[in-house]
N, C-alpha and C positions, 0 to 999 in steps of 0.2 A: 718101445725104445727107452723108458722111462727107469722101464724095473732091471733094464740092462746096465745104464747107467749107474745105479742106484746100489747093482751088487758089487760095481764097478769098485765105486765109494768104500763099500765096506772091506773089500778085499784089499785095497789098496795101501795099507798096514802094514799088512802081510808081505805083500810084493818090496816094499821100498825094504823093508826088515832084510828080506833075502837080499835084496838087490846090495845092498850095503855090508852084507857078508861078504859074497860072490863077486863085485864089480871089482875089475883089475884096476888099482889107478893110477896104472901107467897109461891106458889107454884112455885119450881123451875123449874118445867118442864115447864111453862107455861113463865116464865119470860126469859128461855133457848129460848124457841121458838119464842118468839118473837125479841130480839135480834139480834138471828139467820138470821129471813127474813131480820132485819134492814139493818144488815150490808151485807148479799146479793144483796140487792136489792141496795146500795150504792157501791158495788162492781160495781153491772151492770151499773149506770149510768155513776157511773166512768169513765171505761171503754169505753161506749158509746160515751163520749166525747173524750177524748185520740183518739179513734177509728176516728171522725170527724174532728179534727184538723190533723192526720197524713194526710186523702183523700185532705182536705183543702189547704195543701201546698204542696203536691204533685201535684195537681190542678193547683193551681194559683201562685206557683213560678217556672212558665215559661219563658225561656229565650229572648223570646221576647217581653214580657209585660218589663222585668227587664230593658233592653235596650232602651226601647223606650221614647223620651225624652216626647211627648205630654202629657202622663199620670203622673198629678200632684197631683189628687186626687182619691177618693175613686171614686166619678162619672164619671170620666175619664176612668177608668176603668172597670165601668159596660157598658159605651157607646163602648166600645172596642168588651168587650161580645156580644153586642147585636146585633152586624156586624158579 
């Protein structure tokens, strides 16, 4: 269900792209519908990030990286990870 969704996601670019050629907009059921994916689908990404940045700093604002004076830089600290 996951990977369904997921292509869903990727596709859906694509779709709003066409949809935005193609939707008549006279018709309001049709300008309702497309809207509607818009701003869903700008929900979901939204969220998706929000969602990424929470795992991100709960990740990597650990108390020993914060402490440790060697790490000066952004590479300093991927050479930390990699040990």
């Amino acid at each position: 269900m996951g990977k369904i969704i997921q292509k869903i996601i990727k596709l859906m670019p694509l779709v709003l792209f066409f949809m935005l050629i193609f939707v008549d907009r006279e018709d309001k059921v049709q300008v309702f519908g497309f809207l509607f994916l818009l701003f869903t689908y700008t929900i979901i990404l939204v969220s998706r990030i929000l969602y990424a940045k929470k795992v991100w700093h709960k990740e990597f604002n650990d108390e020993n990286y914060a402490k440790d004076e060697s790490i000066l830089k952004m590479k300093d600290l991927i050479k930390k990870f990699d040990k």
